[in-house]
C-alpha positions, -999 to +999 in steps of 0.1 A: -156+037-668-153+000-658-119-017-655-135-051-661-171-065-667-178-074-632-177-040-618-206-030-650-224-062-635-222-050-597-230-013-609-257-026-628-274-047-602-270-022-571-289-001-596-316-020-605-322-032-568-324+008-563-349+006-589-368-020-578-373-004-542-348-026-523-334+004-508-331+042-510-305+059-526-293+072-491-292+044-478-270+031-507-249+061-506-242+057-470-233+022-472-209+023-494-196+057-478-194+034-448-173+008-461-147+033-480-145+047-447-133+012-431-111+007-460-097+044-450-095+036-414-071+001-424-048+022-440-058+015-475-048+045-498-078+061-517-068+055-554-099+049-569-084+012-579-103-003-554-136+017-561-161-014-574-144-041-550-156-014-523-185-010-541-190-047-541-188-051-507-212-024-502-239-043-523-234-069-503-234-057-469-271-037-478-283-068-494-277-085-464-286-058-442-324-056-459-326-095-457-331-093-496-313-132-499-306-153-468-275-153-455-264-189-461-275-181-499-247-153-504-223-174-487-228-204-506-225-179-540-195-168-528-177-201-523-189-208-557-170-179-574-139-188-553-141-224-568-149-213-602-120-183-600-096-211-583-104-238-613-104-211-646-070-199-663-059-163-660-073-144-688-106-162-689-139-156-681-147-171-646-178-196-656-204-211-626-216-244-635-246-259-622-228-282-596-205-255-583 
């Protein structure tokens, strides 16, 4: 079902954020319907390869949307990853440290 362990990771946590009464179903649904539809309207083919980055950026976009982190907080997490991704050899597990 999952191609790799982040897309289990962003599954699970748009779930349990469902779960928790962060948002509605519906309203998750239609994010995410609206962002596959943006990724349709760039010309990106609809493979189902892209599903969880989609899916990714949909968890992001409601999570911002419902002010569950502030903003500067997801951004900062973000450049983190990128840093850690940038620094860790292919194959590996990508690994946050406490200064990143």
């Amino acid at each position: 079902m999952f191609g790799a362990p982040w897309e289990a990771q962003a599954f699970a946590l748009a779930v349990a954020l469902h779960e928790r009464g962060a948002f509605t179903w519906k309203e998750w649904a239609s994010t995410l319907a609206v962002v596959i539809g943006e990724a349709r309207m760039r010309g990106e083919s609809d493979t189902g390869a892209r599903y969880y980055e989609h899916w990714l950026a949909a968890l992001e976009r409601i999570v911002a949307a419902k002010r569950l982190l502030e903003p500067h907080s997801l951004e900062d997490r973000q450049r983190a990853w990128r840093a850690a991704a940038r620094r860790t050899p292919h194959g590996q597990p990508i690994v946050l440290h406490p200064d990143d």
